[in-house]
N, C-alpha and C positions, 0 to 999 in steps of 0.2 A: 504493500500500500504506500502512496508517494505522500508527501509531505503534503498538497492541497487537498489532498483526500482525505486524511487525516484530521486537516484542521474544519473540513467542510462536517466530517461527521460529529465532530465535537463539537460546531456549531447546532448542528440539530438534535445532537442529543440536549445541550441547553436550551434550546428551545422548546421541547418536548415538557423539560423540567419546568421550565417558566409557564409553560402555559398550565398544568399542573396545578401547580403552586398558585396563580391567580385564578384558576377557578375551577378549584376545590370549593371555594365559600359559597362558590353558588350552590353548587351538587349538598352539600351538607344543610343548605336551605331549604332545596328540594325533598331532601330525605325529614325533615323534622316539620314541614308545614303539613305532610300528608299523615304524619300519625295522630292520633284517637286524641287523646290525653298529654296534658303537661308533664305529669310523670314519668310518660313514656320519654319524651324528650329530655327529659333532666336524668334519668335513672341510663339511658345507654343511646347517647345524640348519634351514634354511628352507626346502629343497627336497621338493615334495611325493613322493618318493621310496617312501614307504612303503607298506603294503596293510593293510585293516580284516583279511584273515585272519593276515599275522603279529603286527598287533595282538596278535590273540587266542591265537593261539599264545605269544607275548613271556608275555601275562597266565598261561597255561597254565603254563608252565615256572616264572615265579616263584613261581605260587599251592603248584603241585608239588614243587618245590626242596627236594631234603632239608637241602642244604649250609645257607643261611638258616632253615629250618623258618619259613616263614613264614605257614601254615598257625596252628603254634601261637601267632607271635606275634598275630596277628589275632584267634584265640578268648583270648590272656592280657589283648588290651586291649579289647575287648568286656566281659570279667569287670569288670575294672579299671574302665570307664568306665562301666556301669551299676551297679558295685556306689556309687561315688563320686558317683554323681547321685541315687542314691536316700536315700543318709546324708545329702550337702549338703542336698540337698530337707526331709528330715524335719528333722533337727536346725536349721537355720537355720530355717524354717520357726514352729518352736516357741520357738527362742530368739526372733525377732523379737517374734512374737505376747504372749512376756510382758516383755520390754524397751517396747513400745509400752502396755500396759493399765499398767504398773506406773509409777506416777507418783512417783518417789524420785530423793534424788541418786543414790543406788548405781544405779539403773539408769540414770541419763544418766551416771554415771560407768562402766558398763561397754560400753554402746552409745560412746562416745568411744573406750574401749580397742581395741574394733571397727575404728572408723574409722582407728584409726592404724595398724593392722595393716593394713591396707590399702598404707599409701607404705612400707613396709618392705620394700626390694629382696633377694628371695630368693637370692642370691650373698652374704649376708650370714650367712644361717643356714646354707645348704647343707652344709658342713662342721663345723660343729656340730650339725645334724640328723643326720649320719650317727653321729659321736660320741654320740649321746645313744640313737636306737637301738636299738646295740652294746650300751649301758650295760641298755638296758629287755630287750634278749634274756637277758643274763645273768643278770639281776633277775627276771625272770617265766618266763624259757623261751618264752616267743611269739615266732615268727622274725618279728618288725620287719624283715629285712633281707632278700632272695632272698625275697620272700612277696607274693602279691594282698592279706592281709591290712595289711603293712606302707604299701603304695601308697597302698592304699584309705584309711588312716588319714594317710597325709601329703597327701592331698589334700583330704580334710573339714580338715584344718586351714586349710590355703592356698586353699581354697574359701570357707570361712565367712563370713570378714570382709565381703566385697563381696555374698553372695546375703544377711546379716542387714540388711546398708544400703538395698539392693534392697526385700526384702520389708517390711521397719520404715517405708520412706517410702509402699509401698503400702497398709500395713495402716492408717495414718492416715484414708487416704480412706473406709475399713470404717466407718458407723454402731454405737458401739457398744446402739444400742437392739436389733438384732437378736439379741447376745450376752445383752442384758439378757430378752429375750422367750424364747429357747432357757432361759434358768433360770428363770424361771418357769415351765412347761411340762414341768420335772425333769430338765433335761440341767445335769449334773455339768460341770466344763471340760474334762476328756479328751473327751467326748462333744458339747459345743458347739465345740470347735477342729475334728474332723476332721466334722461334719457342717455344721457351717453357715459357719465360717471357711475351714476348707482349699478348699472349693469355690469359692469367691471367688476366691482366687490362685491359680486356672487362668492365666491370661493372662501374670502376672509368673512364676509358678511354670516355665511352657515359656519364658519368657526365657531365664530363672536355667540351667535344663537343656541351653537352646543355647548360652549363652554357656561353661560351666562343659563341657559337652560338646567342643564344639571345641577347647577348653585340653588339656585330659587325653588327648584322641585325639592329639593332636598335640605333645603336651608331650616332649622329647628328655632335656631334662636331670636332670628328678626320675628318671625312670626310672634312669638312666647310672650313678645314685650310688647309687639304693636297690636293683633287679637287676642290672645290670650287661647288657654288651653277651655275649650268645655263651651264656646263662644258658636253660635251660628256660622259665622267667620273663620274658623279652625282651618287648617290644612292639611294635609294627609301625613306630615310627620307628628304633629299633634292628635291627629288619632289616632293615629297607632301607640303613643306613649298611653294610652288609654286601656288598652289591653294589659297594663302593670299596676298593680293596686299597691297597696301598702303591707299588706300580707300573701295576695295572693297573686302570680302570674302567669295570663293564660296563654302560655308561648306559641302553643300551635298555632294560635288564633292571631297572634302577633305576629309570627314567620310568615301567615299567612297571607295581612296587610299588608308586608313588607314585598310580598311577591309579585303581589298588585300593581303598586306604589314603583314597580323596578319595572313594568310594561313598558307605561308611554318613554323613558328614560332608552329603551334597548330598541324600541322601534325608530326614533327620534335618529339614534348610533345609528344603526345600519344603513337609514336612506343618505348619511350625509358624511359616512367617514371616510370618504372617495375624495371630500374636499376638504378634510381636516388637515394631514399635512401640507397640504399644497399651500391652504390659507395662513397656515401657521410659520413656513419660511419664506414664502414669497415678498414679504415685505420687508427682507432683510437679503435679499439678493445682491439691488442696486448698491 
């Protein structure tokens, strides 16, 4: 065996192992959402004990639950996760595009503002986010607080920073001769952005969505502070903490949520991870 053959199989045997290794966790979710009883899962989590029909039933009872409504939390973060990817998308989108054309210190002095918001650890603001709020419902009468609208608006914040980093290093790569031929030809720049620019960041644009997608689906702690747990308004990681009592927990029923809760999240990946790499170094080419 020659030295490239060699190191090609050693390559695939680590790969064999990585994939493995990253998912097992699913496979051991699959095995413990299908059995009967919490017992069962806590007394021996790796034994193939369980059956694809109480799977289904397990998912049945969760989906049905009135006690979780987890029903509604699934349609309040649906609202929530595509109301919050379609504002990330436009607004960053448009702020990049004129941070990059605009050649001023104010705009490298606000594209930097950008970037540090970025390392700014959200446990920092959390409790002054809720304080401020509070303050904005008083002030305007908008429920900031118990609302899709208040979500929706703290997550284009905490969105922003990293999808304008994103698309500003993509839009670099963009010829601005294209922008210059779109106005000569009588496209004004609201009409050269969404015809000849926003088409272009397809690629990084479905990054920006998956990456910012999976955050907000799965995000626990903005929700916790801005709805609250047990709230009409709840989200599917707040129902599913619902399934853990203070003495009792009903795992099955929990692994079960969780397998639900991981659909839209695996369907989302697969239509769109054709342009994950592409979108993710393309903007660091130039």
């Amino acid at each position: 065996m020659t030295r490239k053959k060699r190191s090609t199989l050693l390559l695939e045997i680590l790969t064999i192992l990585l994939f493995v290794i990253f998912f097992s966790p699913f496979v051991i979710l699959l095995m413990n959402a299908s059995k009967e009883t919490s017992f069962e899962v806590l007394t021996d989590p790796l034994a193939l004990t369980g059956t694809f029909a109480q799977l289904l039933t397990n998912m049945e009872e969760v989906w049905t639950s009135t006690n979780t409504q987890y029903q509604q939390a699934f349609v309040n973060s649906i609202i929530i996760t595509t109301g919050s990817l379609i504002a990330i998308v436009v607004a960053s989108s448009m702020a990049a595009w004129v941070l990059v054309r605009t050649k001023t210190k104010v705009s490298n002095l606000i594209f930097l503002l950008f970037v540090v918001a970025m390392i700014i650890p959200f446990q920092v603001v959390m409790i002054p986010l809720v304080s401020w709020f509070r303050t904005l419902r008083d002030v305007t009468g908008i429920p900031f607080l118990r609302s899709h609208f208040g979500m929706i608006f703290a997550y284009v914040g905490f969105g922003a920073p990293l999808s304008i980093f994103m698309y500003h290093g993509f839009m670099k790569s963009i010829p601005y001769e294209l922008e210059e031929a779109a106005e000569i030809d009588g496209c004004n720049k609201v009409q050269t952005f969404i015809y000849i620019v926003f088409p272009i960041l397809k690629p990084i644009t479905i990054t920006i969505m998956l990456l910012n997608g999976i955050w907000i689906w799965n995000d626990f702690l903005l929700p916790l502070l801005i709805v609250g747990k047990g709230t009409p308004f709840q989200t599917v990681p707040l129902a599913i903490v619902n399934y853990v009592g203070a003495f009792v927990a009903e795992y099955q029923f929990l692994l079960s949520a969780v397998l639900i809760a991981m659909i839209p999240v695996i369907i989302l990946f697969l239509f769109a991870q054709k342009y994950i790499i592409k979108g993710m170094v393309a903007g660091s080419i130039k």
